[in-house]
N, CA, C and O of each residue as an XYZ file, in Angstrom:
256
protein
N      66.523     17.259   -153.909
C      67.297     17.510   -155.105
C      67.835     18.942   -155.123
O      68.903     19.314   -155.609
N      66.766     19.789   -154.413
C      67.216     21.592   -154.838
C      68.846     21.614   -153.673
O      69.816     22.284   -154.025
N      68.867     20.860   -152.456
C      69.484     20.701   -151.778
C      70.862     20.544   -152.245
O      71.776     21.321   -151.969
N      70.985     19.239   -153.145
C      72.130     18.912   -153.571
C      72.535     20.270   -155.069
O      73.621     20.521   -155.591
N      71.666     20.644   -155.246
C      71.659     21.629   -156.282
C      72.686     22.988   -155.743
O      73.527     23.555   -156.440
N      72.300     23.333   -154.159
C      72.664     24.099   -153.610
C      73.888     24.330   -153.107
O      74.462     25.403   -152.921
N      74.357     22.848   -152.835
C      75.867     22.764   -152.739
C      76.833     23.156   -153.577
O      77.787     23.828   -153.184
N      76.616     22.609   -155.346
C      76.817     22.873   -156.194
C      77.181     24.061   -157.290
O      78.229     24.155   -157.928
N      76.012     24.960   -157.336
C      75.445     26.003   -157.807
C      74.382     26.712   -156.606
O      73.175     26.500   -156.485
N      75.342     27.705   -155.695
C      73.674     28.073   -154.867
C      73.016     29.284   -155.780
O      71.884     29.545   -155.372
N      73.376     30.000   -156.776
C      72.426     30.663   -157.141
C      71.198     29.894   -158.291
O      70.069     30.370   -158.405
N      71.517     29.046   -158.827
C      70.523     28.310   -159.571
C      69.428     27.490   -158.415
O      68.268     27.109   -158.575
N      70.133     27.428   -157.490
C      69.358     26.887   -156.524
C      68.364     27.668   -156.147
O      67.294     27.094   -155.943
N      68.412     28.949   -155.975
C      68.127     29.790   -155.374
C      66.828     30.856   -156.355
O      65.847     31.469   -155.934
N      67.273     30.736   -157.493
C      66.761     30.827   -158.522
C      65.496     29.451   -158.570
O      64.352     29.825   -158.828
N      65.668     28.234   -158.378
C      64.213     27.226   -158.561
C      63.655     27.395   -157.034
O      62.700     26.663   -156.774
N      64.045     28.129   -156.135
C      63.405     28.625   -155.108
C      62.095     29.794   -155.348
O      61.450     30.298   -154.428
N      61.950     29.996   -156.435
C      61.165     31.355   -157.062
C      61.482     32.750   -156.729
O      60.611     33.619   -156.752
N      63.076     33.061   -156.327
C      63.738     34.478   -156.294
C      64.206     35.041   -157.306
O      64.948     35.960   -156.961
N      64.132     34.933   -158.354
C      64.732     35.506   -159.549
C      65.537     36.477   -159.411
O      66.678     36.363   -159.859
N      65.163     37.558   -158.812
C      66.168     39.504   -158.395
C      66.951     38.837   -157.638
O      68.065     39.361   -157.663
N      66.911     37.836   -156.903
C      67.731     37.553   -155.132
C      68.975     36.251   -155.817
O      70.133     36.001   -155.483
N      68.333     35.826   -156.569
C      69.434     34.980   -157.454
C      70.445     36.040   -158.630
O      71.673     35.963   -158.634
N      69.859     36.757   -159.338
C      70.789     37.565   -159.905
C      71.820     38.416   -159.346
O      72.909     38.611   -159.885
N      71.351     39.027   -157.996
C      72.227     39.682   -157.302
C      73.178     38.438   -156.637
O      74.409     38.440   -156.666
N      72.402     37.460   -156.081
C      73.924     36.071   -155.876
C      74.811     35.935   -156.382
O      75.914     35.889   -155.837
N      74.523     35.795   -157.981
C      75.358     35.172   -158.876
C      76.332     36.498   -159.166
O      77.532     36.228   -159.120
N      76.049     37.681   -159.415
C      76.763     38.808   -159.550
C      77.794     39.111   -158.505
O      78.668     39.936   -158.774
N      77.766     38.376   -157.057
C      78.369     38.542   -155.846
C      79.046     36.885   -156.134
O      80.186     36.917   -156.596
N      78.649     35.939   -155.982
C      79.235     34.943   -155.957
C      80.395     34.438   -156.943
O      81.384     33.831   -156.532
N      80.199     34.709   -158.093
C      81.141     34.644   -158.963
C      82.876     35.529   -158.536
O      84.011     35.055   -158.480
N      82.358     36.952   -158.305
C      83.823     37.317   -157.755
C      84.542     36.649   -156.721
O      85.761     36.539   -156.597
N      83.506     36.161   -155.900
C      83.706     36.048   -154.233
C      84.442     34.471   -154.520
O      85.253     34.186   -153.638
N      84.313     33.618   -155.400
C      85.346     32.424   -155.736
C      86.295     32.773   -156.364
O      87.290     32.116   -156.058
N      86.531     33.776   -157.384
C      87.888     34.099   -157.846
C      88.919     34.769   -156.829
O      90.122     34.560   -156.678
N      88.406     35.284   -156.448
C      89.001     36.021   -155.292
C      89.459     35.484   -153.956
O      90.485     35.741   -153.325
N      88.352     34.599   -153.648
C      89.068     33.974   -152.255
C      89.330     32.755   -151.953
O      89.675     32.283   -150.870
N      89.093     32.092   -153.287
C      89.609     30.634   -153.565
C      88.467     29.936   -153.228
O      88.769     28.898   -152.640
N      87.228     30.093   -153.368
C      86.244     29.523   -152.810
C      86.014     29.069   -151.220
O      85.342     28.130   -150.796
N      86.848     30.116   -150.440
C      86.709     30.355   -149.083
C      84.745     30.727   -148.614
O      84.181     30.364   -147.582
N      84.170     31.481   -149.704
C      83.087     32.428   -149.330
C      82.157     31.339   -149.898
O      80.988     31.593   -149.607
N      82.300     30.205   -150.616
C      81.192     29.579   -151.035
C      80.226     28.541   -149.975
O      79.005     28.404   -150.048
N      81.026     27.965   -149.128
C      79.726     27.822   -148.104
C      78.681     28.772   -147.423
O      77.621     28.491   -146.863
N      79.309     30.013   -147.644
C      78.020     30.933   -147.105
C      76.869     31.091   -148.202
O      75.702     31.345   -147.904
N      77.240     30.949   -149.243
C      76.245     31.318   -150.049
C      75.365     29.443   -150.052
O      74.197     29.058   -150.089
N      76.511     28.862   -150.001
C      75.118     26.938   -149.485
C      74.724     27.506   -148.656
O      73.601     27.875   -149.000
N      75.021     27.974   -147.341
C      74.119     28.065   -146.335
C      72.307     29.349   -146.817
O      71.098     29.316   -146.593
N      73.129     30.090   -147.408
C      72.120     30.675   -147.825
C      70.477     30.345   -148.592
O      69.265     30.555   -148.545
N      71.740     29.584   -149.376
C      70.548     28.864   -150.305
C      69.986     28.130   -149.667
O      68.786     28.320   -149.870
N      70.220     26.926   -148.589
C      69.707     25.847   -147.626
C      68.341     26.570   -146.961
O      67.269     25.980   -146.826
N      68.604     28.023   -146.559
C      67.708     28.700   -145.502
C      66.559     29.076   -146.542
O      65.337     29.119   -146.400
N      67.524     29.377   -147.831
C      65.689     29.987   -148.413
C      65.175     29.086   -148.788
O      63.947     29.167   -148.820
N      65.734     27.948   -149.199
C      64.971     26.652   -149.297
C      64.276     25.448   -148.380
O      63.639     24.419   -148.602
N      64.687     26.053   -147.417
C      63.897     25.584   -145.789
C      62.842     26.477   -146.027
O      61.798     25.898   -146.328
N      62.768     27.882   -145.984
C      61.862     28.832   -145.812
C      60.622     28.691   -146.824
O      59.462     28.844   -146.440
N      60.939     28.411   -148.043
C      59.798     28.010   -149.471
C      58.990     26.731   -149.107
O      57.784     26.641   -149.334
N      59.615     25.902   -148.620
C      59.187     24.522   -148.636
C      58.059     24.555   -147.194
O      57.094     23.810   -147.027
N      58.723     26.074   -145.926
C      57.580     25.941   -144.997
C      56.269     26.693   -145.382
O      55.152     26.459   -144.921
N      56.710     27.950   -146.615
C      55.449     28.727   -146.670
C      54.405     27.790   -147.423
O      53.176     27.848   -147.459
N      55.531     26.683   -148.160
C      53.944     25.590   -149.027
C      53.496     25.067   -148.141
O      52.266     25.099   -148.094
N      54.210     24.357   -147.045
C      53.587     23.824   -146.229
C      52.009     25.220   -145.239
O      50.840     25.191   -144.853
N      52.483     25.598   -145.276
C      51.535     26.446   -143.977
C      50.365     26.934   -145.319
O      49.165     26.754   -145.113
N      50.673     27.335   -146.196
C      49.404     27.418   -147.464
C      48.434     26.106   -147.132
O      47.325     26.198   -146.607
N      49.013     24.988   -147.504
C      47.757     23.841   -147.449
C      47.261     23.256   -146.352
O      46.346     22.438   -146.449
């Protein structure tokens, strides 16, 4: 679900990833970065979100 979330909205995504500072600075960058380049820059920020959400899902895993 956070996946399809990420496509969408990657800083809310990124934000139920448990980054709160790392999502505010997204959204403060991402917002210009679609007015500005026509939403040229928004797959980098999915990809972004995809990686920290690969990365959360391995540190639960390696915890249990």
């Amino acid at each position: 679900m956070n996946y399809i979330l990420a496509i969408l909205l990657p800083p809310l995504s990124i934000l139920l990833t448990g980054r709160p500072i790392l999502a505010i600075i997204v959204f403060v960058i991402w917002i210009p970065a679609l007015i500005f380049s026509g939403g040229l820059t928004h797959p980098m920020f999915i990809i972004l979100a995809w990686a920290l959400i690969f990365h959360a899902r391995e540190d639960r895993r390696q915890r249990f």
